[in-house]
MIDOSE-1310 file (N, C-alpha, C; in nm, 2 decimals, decimal comma, always signed):
residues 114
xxxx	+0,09/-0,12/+0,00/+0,00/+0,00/+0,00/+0,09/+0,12/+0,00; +0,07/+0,25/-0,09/+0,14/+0,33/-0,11/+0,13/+0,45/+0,04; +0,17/+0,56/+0,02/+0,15/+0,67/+0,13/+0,08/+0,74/+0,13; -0,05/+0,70/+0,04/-0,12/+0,78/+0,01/-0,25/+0,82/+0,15
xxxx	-0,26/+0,70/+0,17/-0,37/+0,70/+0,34/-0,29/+0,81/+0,42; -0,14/+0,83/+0,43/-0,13/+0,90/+0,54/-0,15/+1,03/+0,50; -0,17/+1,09/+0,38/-0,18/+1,21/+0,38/-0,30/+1,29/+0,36; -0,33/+1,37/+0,38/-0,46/+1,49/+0,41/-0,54/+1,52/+0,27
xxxx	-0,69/+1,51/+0,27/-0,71/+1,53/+0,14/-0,74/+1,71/+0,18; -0,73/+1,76/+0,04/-0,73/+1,93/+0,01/-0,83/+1,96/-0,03; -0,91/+2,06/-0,01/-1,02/+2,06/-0,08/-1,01/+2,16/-0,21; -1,06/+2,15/-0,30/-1,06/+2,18/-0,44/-1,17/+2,25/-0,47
xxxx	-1,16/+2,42/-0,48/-1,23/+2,49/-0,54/-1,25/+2,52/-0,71; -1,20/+2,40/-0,77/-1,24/+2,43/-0,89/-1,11/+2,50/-1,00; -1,03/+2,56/-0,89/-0,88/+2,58/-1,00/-0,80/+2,54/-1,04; -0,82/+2,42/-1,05/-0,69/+2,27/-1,11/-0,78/+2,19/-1,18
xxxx	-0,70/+2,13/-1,28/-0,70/+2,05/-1,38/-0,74/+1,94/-1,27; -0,86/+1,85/-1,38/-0,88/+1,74/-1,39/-0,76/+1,64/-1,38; -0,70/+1,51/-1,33/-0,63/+1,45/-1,34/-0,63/+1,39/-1,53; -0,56/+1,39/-1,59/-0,55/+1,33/-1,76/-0,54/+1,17/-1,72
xxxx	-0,56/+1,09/-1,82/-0,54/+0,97/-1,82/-0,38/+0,87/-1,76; -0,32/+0,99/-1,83/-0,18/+0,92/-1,74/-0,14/+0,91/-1,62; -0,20/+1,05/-1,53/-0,21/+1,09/-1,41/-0,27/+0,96/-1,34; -0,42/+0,96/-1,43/-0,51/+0,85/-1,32/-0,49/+0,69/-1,32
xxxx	-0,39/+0,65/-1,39/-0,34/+0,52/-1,46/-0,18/+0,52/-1,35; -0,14/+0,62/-1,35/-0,03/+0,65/-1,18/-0,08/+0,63/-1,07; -0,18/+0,70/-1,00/-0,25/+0,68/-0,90/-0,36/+0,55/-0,89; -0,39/+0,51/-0,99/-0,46/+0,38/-0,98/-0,39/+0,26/-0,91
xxxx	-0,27/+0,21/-0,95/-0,15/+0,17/-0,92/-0,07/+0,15/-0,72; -0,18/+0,22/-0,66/-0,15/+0,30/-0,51/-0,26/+0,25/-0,43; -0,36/+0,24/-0,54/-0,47/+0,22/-0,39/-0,53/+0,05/-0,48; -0,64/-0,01/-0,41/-0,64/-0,17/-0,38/-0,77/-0,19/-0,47
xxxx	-0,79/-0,20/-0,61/-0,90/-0,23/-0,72/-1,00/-0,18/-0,71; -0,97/-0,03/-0,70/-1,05/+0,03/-0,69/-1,06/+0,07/-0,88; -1,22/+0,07/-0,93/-1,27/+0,07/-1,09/-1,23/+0,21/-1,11; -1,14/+0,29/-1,25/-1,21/+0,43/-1,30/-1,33/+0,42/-1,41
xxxx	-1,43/+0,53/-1,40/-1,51/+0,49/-1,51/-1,56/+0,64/-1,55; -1,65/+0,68/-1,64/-1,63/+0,79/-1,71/-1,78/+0,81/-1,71; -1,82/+0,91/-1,71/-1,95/+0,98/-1,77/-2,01/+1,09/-1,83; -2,05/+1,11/-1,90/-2,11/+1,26/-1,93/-2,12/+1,36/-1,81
xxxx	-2,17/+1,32/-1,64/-2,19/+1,42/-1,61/-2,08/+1,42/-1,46; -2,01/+1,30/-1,46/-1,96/+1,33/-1,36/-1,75/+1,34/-1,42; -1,76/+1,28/-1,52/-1,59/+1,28/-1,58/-1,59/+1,16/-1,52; -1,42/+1,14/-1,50/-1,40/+1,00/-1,49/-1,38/+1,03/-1,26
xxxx	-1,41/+0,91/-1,21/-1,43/+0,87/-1,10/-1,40/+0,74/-1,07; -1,39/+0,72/-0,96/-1,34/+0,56/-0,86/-1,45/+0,50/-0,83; -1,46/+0,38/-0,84/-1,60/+0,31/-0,79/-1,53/+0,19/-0,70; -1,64/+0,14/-0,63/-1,56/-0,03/-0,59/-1,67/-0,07/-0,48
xxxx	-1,71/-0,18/-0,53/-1,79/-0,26/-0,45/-1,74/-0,34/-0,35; -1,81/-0,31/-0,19/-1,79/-0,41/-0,09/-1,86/-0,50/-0,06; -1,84/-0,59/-0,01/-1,90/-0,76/-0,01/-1,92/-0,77/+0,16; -1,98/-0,79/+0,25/-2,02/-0,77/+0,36/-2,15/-0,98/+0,42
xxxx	-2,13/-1,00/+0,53/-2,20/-1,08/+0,53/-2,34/-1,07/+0,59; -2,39/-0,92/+0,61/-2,51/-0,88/+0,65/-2,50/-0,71/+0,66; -2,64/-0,72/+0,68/-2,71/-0,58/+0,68/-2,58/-0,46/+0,77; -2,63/-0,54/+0,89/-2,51/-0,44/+0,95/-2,35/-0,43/+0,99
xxxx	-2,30/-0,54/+0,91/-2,19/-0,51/+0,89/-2,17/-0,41/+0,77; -2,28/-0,42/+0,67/-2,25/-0,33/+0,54/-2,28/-0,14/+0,59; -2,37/-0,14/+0,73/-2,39/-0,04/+0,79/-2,28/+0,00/+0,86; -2,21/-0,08/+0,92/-2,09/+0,00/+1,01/-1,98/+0,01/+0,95
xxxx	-1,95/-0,06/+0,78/-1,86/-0,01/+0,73/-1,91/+0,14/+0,65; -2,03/+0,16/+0,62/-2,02/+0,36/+0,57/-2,05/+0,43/+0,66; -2,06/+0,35/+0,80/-2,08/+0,50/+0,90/-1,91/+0,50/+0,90; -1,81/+0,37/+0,92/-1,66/+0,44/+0,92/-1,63/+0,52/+0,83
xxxx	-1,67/+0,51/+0,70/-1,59/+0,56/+0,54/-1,72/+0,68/+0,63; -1,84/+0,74/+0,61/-1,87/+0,83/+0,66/-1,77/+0,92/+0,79; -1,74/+0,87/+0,86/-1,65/+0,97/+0,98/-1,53/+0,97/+0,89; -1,47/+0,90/+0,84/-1,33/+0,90/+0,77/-1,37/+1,09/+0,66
xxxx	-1,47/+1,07/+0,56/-1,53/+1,16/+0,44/-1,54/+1,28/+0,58; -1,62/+1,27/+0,67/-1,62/+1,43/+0,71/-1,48/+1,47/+0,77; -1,38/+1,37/+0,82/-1,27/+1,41/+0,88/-1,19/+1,48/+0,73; -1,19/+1,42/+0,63/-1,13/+1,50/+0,54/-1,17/+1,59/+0,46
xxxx	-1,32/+1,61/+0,48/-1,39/+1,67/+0,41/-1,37/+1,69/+0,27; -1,40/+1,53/+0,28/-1,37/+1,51/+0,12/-1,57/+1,40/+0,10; -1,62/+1,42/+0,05/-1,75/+1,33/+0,05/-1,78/+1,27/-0,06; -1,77/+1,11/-0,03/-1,76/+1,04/-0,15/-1,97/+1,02/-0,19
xxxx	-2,02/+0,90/-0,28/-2,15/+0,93/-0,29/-2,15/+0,74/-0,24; -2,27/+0,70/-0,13/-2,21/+0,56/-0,12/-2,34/+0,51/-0,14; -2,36/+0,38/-0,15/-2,52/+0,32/-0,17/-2,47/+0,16/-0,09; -2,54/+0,14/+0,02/-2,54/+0,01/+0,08/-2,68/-0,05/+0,10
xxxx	-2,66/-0,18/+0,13/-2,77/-0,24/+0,15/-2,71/-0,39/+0,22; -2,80/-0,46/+0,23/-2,77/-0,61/+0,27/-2,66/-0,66/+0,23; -2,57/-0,68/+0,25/-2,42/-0,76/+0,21/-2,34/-0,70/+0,11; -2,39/-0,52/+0,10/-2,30/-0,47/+0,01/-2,31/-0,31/+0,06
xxxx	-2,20/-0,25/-0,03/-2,19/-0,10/-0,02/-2,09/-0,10/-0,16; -2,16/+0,03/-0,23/-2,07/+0,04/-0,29/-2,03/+0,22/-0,31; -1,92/+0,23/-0,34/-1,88/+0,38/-0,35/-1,82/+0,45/-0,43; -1,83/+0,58/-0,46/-1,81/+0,65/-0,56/-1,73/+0,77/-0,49
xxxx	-1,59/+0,79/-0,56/-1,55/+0,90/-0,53/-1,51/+0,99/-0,65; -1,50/+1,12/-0,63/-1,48/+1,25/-0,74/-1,46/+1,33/-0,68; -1,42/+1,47/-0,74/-1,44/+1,56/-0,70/-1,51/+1,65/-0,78; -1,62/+1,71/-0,69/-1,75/+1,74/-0,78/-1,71/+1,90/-0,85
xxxx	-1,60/+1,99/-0,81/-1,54/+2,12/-0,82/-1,49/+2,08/-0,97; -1,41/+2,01/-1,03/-1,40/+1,97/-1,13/-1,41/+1,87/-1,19; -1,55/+1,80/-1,17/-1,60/+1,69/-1,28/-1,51/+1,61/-1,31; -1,39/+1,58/-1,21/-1,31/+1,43/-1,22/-1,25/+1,40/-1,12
xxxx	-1,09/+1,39/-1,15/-1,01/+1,34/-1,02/-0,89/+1,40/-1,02; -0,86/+1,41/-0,87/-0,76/+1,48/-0,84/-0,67/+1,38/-0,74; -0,56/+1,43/-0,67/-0,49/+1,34/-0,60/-0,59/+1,30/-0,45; -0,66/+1,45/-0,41/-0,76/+1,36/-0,31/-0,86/+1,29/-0,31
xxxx	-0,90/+1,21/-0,43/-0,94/+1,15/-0,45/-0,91/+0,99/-0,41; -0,83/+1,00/-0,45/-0,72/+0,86/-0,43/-0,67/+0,85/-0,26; -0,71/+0,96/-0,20/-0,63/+0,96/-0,12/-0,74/+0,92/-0,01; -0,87/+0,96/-0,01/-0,96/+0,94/+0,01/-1,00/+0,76/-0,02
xxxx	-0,98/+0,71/-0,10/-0,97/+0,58/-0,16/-0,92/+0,48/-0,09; -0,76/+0,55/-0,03/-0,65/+0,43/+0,01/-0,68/+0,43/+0,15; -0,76/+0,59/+0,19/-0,79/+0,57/+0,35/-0,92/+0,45/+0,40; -0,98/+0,42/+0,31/-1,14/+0,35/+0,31/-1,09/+0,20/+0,24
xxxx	-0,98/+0,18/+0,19/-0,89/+0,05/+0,18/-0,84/+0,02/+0,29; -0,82/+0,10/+0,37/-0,72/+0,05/+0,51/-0,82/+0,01/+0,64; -0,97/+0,06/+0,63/-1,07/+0,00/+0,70/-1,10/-0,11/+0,66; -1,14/-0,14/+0,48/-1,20/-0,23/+0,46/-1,09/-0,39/+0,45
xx	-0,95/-0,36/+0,49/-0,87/-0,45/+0,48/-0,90/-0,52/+0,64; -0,99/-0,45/+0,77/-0,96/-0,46/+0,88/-1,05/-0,56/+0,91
């Protein structure tokens, strides 16, 4: 796992470049299979489904990645249910990805490895 968990995500008002394909193909490489995928309205983003053996195990892992998102104030978009959660990270300032992104990623890898 890279060093990316220990560092602070920044928040992003909008005056930096989108990460380019080579950037996000670097940083992909850092954090644990986590998907990029692309859309008309959000650019390209991180996805990754967790596998859970009930309701509220799938609940106490987004209230952690929830305290983790406000600690960095970084807010990813999450959907769980019965034996799953899945998550979406971006930053919504520029309709893609930036380094806190990823950074946000590796910190919610290091819960879900626990």
């Amino acid at each position: 796992m890279s060093d990316l968990a220990n560092k602070k995500c920044v928040p992003c008002e909008g005056k930096i470049p989108p990460f380019n394909s080579e950037e996000i193909h670097k940083y992909l490489k850092k954090i644990d299979n986590w998907e990029v995928l692309e859309d008309k309205i959000d650019g390209f983003h991180l996805i990754k489904n967790f596998k859970f053996d009930d309701f509220l195990q799938s609940q106490e892992f987004v209230n952690k990645v929830g305290e983790i998102a406000e600690n960095e104030g970084h807010h990813p978009d999450l959907w769980f249910g019965w034996g799953y959660a899945r998550i979406k990270i971006y930053t919504h300032a520029i309709k893609g990805l930036a380094e806190s992104d990823f950074i946000l990623a590796a910190k919610i890898d290091q819960i879900s490895s626990v």
